[in-house]
C-alpha positions as CSV (number, residue, x, y, z in Angstrom):
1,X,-7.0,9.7,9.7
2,X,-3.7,11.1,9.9
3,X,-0.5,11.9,8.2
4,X,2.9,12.3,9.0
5,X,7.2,11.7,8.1
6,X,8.7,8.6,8.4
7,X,10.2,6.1,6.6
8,X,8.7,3.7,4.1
9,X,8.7,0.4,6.0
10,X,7.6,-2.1,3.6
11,X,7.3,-2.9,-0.6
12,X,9.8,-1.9,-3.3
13,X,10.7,1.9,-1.8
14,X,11.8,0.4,1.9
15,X,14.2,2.9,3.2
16,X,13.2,6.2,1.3
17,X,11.5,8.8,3.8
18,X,8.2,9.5,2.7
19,X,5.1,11.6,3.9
20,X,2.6,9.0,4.6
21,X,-1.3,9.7,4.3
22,X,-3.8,7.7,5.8
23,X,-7.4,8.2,4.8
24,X,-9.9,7.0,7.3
25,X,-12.6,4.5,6.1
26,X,-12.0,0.7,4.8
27,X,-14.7,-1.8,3.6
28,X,-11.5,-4.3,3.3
29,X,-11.4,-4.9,7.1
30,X,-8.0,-7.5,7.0
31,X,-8.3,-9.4,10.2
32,X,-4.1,-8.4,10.3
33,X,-4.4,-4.7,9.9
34,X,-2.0,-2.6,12.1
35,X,-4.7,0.3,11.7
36,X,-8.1,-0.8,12.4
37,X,-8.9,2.2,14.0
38,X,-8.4,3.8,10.1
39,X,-11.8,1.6,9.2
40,X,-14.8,3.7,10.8
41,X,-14.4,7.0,8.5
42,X,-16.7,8.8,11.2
43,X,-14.3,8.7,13.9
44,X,-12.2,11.0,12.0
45,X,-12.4,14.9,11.0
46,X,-12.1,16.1,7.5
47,X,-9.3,17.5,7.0
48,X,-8.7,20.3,4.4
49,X,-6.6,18.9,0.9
50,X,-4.2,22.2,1.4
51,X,-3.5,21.1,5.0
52,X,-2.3,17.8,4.0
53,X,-0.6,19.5,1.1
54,X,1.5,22.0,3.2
55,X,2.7,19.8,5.8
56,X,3.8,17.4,3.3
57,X,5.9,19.8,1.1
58,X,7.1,21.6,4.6
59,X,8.5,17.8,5.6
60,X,11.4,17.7,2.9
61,X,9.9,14.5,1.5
62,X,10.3,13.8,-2.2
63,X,7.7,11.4,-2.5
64,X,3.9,10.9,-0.5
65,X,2.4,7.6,0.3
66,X,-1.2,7.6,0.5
67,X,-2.8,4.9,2.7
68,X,-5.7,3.6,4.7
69,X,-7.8,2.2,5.8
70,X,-8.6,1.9,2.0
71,X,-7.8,5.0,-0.2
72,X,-9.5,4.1,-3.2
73,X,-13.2,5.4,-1.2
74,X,-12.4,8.6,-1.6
75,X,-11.5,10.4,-5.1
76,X,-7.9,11.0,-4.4
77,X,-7.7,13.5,-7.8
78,X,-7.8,16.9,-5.5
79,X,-5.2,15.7,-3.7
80,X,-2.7,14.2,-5.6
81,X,-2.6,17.3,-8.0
82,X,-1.6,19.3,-5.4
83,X,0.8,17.5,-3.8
84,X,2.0,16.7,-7.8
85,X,1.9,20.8,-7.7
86,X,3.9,21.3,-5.2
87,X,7.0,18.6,-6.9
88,X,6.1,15.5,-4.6
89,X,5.8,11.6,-6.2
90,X,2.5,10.6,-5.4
91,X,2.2,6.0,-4.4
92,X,-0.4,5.1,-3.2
93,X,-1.1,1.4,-1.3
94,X,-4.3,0.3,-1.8
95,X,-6.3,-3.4,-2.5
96,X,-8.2,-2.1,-5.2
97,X,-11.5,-3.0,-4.7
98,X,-12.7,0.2,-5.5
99,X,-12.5,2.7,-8.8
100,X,-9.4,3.9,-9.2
101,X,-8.1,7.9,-9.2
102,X,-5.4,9.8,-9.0
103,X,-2.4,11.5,-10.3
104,X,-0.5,8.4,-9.4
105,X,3.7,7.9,-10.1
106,X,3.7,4.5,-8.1
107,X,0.7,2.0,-7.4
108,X,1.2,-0.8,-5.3
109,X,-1.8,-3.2,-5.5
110,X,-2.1,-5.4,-1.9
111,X,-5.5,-7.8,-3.2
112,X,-7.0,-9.3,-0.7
113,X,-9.1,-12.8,-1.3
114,X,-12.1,-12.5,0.6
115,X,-12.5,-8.7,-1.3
116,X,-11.0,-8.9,-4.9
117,X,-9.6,-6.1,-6.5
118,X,-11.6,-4.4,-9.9
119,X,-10.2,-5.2,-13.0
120,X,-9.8,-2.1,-14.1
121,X,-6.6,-1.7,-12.0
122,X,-4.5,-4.4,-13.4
123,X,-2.8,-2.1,-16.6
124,X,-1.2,0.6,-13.7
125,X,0.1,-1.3,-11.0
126,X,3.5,-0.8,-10.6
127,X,4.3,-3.4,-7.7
128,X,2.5,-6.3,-6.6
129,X,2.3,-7.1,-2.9
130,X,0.7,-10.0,-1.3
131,X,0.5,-10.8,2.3
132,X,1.3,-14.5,3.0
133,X,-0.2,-16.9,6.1
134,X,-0.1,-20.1,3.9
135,X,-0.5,-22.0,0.7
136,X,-3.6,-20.6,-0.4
137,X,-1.7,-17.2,-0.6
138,X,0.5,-17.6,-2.5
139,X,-2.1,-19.3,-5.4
140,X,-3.6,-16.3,-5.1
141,X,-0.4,-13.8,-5.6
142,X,0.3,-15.8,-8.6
143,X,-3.2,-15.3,-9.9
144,X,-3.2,-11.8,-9.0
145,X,0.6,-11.4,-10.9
146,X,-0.6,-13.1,-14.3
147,X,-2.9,-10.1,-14.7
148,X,-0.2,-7.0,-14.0
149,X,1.9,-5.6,-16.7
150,X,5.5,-7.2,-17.5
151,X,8.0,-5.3,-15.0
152,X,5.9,-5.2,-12.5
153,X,7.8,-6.0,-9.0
154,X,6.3,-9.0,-7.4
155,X,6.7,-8.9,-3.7
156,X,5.6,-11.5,-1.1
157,X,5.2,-10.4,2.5
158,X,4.8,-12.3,5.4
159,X,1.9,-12.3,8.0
160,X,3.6,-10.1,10.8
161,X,1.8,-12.6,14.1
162,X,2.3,-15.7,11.5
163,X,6.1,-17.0,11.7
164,X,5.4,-19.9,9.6
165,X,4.6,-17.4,6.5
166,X,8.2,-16.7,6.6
167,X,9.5,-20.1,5.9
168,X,7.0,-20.7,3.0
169,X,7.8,-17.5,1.8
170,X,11.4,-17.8,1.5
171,X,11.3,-21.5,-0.2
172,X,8.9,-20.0,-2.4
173,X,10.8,-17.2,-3.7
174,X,14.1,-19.5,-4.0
175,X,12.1,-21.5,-6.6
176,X,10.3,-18.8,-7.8
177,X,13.5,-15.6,-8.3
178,X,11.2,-13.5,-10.4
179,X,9.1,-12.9,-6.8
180,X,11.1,-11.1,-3.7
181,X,10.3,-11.1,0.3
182,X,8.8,-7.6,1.0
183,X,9.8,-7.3,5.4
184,X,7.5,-4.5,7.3
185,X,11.2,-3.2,8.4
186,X,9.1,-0.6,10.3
187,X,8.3,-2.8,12.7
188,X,12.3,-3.5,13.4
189,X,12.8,0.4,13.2
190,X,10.2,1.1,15.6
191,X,8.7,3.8,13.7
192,X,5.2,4.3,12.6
């Protein structure tokens, strides 16, 4: 769909510039997404792997964030080797409800309820990042958390257009230290 510099907004690397990827198509369809125009992969143009490739290396970043929509549709090995070729950390964000590929130095698994992530994903994710509207949420972080490997970062995130997330979120993680508050700090920044 597109990609471009910016700044990580949100998650464990918040702060770091990054090249961000976002792959058009999503069968996730989060009634909160900030990209629903990412979701019907027809509206877009393939674009050629080197492309990408270039203007990510010609950017300066160190590390490339690959998005969606829902990466996980497409096989994401092409393009993570190059970019991996050409010295760049390859994350990606992703629900995992699909197979997983890649070259991959970061995964950040967002699972959603109402379309569960595979199995399969569970031994490789590096950070764990649910977004919270209520109760039921957080059940379902802590499910999703008793399946990742020891170390990995457990982040809770409010619902941006839900100011009651925040509250529960932060008495949550008081009880709870081994979880942190992941803010979309993006949206502050007012960058994309």
């Amino acid at each position: 769909m597109e990609d471009f510099y910016t700044i990580q907004g949100e998650g464990a690397h918040t702060g770091r510039p990054a090249y961000f990827i976002r792959t058009a198509g999503c069968d996730v369809n989060c009634w909160w997404c900030d990209v629903q125009e990412s979701w019907d992969e027809s509206k877009h143009p393939e674009v050629k792997v080197g492309d990408i490739v270039k203007r990510a290396k010609e950017s300066g970043a160190e590390f490339a964030v690959i998005t969606g929509g829902e990466p996980l549709l497409h096989d994401l090995d092409p393009l993570t080797m190059r970019l991996k070729q050409e010295g760049l950390q390859t994350h990606i964000e992703t629900s995992g409800s699909s197979p997983l590929s890649g070259y991959l130095d970061w995964i950040t698994l967002s699972p959603k309820r109402f379309k569960k992530p595979l199995e399969d994903i569970f031994p490789y994710v590096d950070e764990l990042k649910v977004v919270v509207l209520k109760n039921k949420d957080i059940e379902w972080a802590e499910k999703n958390a008793a399946k990742c490997p020891e170390g990995t970062r457990l982040l809770l995130q409010p619902e941006w257009d839900t100011p009651s997330s925040m509250d529960l979120i932060v008495e949550y993680v008081k009880e709870h230290p081994e979880w942190g508050i992941s803010l979309q700090t993006h949206k502050f920044l007012g960058v994309r």
